[in-house]
N, CA, C and O atoms as a CHARMM CRD file, in Angstrom:
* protein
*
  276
    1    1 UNK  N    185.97800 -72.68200 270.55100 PROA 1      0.00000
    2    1 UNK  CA   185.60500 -71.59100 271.43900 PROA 1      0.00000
    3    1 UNK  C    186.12500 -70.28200 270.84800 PROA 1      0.00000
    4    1 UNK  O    187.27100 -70.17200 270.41300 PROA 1      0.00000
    5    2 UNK  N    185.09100 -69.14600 270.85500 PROA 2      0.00000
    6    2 UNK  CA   185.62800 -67.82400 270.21300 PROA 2      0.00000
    7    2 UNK  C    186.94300 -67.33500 271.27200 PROA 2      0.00000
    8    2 UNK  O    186.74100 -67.51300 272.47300 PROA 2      0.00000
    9    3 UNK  N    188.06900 -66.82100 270.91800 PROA 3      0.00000
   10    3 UNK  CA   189.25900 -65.96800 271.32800 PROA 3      0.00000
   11    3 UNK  C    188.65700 -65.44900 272.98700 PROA 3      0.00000
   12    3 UNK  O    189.13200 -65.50800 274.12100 PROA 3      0.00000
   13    4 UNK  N    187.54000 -65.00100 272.46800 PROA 4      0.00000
   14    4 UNK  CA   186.69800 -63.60400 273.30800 PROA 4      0.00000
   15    4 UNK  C    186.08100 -64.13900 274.84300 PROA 4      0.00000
   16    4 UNK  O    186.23900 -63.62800 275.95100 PROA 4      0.00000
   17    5 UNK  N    185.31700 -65.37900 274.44100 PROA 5      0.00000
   18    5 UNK  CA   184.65600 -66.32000 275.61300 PROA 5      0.00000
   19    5 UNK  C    185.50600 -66.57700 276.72600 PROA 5      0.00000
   20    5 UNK  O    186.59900 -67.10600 276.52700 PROA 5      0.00000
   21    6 UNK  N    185.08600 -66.22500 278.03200 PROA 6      0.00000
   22    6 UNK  CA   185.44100 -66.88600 279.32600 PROA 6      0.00000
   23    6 UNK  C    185.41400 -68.27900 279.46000 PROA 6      0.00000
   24    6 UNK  O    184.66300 -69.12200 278.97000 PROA 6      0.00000
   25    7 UNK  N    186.25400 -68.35400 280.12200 PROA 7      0.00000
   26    7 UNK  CA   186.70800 -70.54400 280.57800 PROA 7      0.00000
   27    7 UNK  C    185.15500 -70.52100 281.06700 PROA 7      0.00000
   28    7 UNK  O    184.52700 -69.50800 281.37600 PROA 7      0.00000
   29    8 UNK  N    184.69200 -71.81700 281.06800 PROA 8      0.00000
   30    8 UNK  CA   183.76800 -72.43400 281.90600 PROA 8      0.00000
   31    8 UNK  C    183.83500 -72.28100 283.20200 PROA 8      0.00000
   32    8 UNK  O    182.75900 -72.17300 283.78900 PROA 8      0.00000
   33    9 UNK  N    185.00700 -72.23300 283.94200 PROA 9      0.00000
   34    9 UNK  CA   184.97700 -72.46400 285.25000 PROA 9      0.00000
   35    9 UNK  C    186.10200 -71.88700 285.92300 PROA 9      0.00000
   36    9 UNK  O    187.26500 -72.28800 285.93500 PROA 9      0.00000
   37   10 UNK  N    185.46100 -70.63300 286.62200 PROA 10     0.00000
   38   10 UNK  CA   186.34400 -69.84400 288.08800 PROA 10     0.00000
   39   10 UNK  C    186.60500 -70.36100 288.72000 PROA 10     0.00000
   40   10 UNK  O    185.90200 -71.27400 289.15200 PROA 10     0.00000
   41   11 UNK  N    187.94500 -70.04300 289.21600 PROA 11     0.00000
   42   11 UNK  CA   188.13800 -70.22100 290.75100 PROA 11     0.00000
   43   11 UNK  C    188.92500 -68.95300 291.04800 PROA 11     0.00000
   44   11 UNK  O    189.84500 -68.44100 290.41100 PROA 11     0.00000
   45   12 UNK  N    188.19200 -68.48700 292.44100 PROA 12     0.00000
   46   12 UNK  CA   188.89700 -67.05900 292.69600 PROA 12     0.00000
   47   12 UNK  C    188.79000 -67.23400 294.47500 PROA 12     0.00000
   48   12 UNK  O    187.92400 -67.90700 295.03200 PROA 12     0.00000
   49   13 UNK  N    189.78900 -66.52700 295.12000 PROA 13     0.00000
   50   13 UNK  CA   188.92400 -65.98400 296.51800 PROA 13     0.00000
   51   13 UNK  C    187.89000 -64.97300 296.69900 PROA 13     0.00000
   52   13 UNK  O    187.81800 -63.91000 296.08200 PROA 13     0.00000
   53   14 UNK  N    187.10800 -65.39100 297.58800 PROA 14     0.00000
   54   14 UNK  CA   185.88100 -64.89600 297.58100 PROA 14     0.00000
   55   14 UNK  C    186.64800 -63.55800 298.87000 PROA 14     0.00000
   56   14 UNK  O    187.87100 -63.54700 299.01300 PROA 14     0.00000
   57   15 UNK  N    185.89800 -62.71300 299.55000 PROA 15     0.00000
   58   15 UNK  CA   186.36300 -61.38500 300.21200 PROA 15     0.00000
   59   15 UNK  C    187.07800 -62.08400 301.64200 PROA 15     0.00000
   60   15 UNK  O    188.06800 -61.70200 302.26600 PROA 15     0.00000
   61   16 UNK  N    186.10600 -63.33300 301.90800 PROA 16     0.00000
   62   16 UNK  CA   187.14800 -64.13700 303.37100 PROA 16     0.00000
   63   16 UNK  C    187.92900 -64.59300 303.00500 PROA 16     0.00000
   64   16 UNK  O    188.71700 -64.97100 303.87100 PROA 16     0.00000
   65   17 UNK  N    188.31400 -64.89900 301.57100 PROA 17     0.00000
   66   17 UNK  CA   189.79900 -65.61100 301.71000 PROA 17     0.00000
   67   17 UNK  C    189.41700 -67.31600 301.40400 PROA 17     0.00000
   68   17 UNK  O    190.05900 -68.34000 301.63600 PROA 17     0.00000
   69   18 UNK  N    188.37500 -67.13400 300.92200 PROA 18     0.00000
   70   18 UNK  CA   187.73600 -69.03100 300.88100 PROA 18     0.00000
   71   18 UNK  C    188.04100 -68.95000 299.63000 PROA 18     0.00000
   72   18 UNK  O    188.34700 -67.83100 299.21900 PROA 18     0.00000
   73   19 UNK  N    188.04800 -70.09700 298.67200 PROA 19     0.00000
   74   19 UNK  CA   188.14600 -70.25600 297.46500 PROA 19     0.00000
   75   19 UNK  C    186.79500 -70.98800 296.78300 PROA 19     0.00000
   76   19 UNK  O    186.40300 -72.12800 297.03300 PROA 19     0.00000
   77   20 UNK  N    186.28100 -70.16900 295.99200 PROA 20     0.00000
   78   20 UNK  CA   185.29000 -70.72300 295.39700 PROA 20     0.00000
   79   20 UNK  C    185.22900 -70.83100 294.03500 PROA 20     0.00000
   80   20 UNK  O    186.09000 -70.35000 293.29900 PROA 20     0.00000
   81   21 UNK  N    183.97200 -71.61700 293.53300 PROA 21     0.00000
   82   21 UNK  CA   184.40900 -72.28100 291.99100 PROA 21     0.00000
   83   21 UNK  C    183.43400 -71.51700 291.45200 PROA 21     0.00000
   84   21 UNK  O    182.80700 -71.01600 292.38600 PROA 21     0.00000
   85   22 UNK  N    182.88900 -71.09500 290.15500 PROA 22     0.00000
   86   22 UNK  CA   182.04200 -70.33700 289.37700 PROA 22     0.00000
   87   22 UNK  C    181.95000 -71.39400 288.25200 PROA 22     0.00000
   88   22 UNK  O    182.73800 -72.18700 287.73600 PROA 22     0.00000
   89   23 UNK  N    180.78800 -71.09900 288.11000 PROA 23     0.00000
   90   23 UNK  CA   180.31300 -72.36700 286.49900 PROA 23     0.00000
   91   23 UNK  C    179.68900 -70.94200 285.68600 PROA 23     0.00000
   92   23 UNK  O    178.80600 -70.15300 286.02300 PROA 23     0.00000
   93   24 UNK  N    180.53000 -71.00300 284.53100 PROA 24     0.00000
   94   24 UNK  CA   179.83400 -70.35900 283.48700 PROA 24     0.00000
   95   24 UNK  C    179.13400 -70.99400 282.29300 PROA 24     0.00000
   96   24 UNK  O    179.32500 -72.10700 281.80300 PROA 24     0.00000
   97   25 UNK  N    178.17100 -69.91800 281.88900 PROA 25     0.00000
   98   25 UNK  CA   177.55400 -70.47800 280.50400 PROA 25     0.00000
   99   25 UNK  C    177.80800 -69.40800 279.64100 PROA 25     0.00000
  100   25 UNK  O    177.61400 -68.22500 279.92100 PROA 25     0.00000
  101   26 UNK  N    178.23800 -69.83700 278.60500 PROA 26     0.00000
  102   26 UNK  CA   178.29900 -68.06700 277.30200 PROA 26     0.00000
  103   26 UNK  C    176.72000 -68.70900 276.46500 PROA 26     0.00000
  104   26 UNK  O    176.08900 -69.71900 276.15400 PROA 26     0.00000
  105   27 UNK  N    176.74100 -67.64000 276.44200 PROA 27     0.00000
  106   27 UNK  CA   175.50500 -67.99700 274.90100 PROA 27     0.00000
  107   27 UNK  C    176.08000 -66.82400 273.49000 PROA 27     0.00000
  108   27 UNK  O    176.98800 -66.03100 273.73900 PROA 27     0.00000
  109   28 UNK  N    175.69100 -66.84500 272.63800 PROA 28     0.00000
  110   28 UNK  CA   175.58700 -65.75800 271.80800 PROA 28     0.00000
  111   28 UNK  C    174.88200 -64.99600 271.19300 PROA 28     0.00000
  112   28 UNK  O    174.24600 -65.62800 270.35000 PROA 28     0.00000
  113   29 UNK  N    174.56500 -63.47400 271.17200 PROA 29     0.00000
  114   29 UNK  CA   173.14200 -63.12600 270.61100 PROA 29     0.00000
  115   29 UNK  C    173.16500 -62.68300 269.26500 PROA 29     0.00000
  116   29 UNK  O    174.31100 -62.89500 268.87100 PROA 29     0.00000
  117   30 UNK  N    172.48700 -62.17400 268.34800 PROA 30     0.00000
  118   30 UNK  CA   172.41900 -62.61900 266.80200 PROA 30     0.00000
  119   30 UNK  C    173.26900 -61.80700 266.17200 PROA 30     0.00000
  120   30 UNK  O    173.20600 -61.77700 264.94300 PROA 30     0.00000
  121   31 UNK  N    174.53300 -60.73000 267.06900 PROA 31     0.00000
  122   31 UNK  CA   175.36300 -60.45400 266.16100 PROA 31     0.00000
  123   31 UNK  C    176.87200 -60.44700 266.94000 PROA 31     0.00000
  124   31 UNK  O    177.78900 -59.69300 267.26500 PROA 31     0.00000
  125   32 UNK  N    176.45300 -61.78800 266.98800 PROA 32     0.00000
  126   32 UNK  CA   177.43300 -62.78200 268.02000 PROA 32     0.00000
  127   32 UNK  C    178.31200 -62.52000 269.08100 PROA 32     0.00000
  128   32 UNK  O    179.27200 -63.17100 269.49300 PROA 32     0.00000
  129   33 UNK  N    177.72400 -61.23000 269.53400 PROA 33     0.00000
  130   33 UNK  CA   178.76600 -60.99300 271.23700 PROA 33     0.00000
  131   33 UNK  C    178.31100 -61.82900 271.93600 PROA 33     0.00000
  132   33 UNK  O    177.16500 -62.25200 271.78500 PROA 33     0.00000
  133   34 UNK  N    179.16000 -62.26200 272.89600 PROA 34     0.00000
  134   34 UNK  CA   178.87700 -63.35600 274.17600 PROA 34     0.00000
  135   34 UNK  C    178.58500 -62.65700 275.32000 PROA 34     0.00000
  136   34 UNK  O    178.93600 -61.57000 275.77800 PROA 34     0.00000
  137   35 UNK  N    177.47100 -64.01300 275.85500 PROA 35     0.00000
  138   35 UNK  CA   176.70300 -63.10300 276.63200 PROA 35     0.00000
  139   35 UNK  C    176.42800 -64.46900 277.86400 PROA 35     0.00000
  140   35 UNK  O    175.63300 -65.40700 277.93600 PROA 35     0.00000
  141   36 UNK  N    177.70600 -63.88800 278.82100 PROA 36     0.00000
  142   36 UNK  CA   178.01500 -64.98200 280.13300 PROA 36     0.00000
  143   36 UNK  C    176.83300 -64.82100 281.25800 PROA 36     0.00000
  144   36 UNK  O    176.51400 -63.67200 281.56300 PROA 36     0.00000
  145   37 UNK  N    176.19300 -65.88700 281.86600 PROA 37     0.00000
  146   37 UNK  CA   176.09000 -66.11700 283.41700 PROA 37     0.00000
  147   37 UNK  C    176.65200 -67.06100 283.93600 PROA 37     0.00000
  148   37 UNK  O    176.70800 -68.25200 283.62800 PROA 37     0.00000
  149   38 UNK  N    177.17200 -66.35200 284.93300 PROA 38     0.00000
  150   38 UNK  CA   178.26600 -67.11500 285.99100 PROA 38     0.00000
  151   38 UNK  C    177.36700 -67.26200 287.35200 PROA 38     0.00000
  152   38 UNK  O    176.72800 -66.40900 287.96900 PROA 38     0.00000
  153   39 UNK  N    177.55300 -68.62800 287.58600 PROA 39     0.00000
  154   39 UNK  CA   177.12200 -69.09600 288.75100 PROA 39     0.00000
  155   39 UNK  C    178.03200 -69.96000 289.87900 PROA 39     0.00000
  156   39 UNK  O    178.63700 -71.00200 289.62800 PROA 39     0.00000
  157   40 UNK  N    177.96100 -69.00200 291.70300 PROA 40     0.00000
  158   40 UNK  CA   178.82600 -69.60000 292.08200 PROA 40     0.00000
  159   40 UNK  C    178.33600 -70.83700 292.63800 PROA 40     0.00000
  160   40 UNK  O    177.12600 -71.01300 292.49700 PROA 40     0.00000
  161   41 UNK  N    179.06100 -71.83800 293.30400 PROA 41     0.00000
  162   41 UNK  CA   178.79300 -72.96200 293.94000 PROA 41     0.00000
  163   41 UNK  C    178.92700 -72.60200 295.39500 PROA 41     0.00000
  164   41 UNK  O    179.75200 -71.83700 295.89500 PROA 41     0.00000
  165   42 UNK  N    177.92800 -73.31700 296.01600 PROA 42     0.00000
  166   42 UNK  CA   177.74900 -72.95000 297.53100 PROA 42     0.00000
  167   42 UNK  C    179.01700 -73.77300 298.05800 PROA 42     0.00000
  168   42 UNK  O    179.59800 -73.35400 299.05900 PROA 42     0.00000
  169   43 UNK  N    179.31700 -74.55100 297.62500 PROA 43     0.00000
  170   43 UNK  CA   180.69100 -75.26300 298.64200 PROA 43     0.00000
  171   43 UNK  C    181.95300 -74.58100 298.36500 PROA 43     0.00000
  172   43 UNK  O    182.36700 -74.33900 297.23100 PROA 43     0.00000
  173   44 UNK  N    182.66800 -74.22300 299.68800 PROA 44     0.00000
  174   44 UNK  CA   184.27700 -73.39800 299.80400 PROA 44     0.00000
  175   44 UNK  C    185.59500 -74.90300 299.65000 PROA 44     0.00000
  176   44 UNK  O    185.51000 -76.07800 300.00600 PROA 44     0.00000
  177   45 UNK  N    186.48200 -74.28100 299.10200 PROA 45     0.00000
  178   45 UNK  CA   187.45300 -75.66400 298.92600 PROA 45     0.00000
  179   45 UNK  C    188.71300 -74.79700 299.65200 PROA 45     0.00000
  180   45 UNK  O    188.96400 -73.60200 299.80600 PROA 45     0.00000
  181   46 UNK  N    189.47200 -76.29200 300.07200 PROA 46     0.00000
  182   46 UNK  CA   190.41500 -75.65100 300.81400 PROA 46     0.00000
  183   46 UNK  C    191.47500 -75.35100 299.77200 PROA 46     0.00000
  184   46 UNK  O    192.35600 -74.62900 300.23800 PROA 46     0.00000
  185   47 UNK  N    191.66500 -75.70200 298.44400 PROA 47     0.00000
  186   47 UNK  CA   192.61500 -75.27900 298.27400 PROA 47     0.00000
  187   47 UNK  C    192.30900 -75.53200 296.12500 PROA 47     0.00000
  188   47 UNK  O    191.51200 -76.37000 295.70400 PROA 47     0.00000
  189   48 UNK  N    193.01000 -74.75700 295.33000 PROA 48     0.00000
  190   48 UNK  CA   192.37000 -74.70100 294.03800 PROA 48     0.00000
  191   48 UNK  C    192.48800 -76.25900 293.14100 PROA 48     0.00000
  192   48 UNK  O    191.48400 -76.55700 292.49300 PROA 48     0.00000
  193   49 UNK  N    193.02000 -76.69400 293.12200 PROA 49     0.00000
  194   49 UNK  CA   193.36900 -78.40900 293.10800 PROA 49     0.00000
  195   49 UNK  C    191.77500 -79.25400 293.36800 PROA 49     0.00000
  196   49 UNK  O    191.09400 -80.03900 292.70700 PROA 49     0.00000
  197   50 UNK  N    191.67700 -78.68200 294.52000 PROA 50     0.00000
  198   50 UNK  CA   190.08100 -79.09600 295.11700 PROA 50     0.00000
  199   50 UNK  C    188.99700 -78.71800 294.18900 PROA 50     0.00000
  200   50 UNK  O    188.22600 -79.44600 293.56400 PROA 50     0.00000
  201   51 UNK  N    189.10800 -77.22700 294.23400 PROA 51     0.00000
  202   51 UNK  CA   188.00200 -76.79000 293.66200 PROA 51     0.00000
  203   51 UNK  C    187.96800 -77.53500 291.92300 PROA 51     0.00000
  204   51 UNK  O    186.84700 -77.82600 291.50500 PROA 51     0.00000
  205   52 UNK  N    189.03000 -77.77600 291.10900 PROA 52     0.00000
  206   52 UNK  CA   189.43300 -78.51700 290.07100 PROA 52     0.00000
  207   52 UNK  C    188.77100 -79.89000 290.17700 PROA 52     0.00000
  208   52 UNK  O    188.11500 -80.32500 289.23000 PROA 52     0.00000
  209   53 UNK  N    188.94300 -80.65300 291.42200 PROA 53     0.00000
  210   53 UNK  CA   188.52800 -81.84600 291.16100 PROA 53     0.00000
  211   53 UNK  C    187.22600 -81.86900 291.10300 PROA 53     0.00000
  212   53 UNK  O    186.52300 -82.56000 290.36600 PROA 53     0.00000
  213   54 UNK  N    186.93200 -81.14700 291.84600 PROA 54     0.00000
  214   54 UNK  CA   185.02100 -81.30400 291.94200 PROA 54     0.00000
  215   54 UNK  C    184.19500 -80.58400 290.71200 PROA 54     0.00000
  216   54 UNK  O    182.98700 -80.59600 290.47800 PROA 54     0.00000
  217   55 UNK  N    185.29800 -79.94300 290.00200 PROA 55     0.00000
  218   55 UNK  CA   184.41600 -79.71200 288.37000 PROA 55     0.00000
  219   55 UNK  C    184.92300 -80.51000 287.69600 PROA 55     0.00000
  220   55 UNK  O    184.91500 -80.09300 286.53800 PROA 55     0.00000
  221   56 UNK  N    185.40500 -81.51700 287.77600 PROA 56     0.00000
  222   56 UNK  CA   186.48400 -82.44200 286.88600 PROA 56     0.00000
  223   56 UNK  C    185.04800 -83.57100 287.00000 PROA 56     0.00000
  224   56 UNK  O    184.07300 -83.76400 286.27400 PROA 56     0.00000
  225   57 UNK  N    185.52700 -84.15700 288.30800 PROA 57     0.00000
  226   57 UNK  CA   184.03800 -84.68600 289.19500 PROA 57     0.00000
  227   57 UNK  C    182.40400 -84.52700 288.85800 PROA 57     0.00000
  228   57 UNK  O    181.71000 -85.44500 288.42200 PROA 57     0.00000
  229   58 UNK  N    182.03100 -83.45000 289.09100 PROA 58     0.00000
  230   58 UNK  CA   180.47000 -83.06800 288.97700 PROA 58     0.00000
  231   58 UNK  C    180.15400 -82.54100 287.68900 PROA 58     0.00000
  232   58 UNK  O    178.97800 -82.76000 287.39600 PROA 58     0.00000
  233   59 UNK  N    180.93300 -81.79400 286.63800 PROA 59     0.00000
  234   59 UNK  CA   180.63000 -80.99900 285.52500 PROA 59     0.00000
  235   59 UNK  C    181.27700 -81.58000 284.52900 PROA 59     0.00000
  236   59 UNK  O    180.92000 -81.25000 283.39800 PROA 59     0.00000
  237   60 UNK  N    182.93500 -83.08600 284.73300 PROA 60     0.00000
  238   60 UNK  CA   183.44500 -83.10500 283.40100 PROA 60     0.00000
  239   60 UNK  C    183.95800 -82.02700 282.89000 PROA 60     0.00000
  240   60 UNK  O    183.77500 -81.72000 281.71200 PROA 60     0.00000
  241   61 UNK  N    184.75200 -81.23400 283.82300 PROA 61     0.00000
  242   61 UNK  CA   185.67500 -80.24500 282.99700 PROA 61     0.00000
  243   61 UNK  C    187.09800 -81.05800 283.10700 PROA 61     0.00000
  244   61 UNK  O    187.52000 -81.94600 283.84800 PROA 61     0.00000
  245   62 UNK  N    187.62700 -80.31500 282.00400 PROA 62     0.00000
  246   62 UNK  CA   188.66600 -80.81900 281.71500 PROA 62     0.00000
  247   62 UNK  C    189.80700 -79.72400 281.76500 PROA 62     0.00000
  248   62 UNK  O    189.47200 -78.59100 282.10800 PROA 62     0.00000
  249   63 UNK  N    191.51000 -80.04800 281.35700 PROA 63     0.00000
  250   63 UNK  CA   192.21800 -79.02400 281.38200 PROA 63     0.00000
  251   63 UNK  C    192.32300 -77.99900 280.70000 PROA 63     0.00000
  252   63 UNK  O    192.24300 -78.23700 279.49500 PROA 63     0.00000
  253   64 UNK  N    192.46700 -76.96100 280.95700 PROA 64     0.00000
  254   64 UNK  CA   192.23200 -75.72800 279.79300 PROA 64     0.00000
  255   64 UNK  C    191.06500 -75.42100 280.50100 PROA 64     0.00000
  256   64 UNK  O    191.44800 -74.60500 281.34000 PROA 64     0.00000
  257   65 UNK  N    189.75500 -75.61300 280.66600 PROA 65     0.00000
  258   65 UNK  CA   188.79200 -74.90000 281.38900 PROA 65     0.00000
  259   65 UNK  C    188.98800 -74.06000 282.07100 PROA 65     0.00000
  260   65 UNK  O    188.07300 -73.23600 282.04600 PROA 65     0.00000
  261   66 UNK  N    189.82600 -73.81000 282.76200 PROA 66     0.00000
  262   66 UNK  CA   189.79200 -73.09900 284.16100 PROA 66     0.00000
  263   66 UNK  C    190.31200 -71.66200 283.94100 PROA 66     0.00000
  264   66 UNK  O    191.06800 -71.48100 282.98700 PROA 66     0.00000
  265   67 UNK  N    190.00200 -70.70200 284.67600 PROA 67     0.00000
  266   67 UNK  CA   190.94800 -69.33100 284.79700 PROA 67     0.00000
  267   67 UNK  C    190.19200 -68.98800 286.34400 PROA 67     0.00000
  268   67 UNK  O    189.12200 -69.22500 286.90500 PROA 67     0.00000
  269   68 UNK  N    191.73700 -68.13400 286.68400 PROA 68     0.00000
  270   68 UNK  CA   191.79200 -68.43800 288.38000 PROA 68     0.00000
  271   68 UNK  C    192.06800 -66.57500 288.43300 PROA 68     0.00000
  272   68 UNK  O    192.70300 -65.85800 287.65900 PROA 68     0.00000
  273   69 UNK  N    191.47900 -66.32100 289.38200 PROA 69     0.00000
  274   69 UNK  CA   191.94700 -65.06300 289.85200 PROA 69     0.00000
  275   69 UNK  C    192.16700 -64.72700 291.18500 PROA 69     0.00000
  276   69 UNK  O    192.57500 -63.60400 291.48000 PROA 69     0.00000
């Protein structure tokens, strides 16, 4: 993974205070800056552990994936 690239997978609070997960994709364009869409997931987790298992779960992420804000 380039230095530069975002983790695969957010977890942040959303403005209520819910915690939600984000799935990213980088691509690169032909003079190789990365170029992310982030997509959130409609389900709220109660707590970031949660939101972890269910990309661990549904996507096969692993440790190191994650960055939390």
């Amino acid at each position: 993974m380039h230095p530069d690239t975002p983790k695969p997978f957010k977890i942040a609070k959303d403005e209520d205070g819910r915690i939600r997960l984000a799935i990213r994709e980088t691509r690169f364009n032909s003079q190789g800056y990365p170029l992310v869409t982030e997509v959130l997931e409609e389900e709220c987790f109660k707590s970031a552990a949660a939101a972890r298992a269910f990309a661990t779960k549904h996507y096969g992420a692993e440790a190191g994936q994650f960055t939390t804000s």
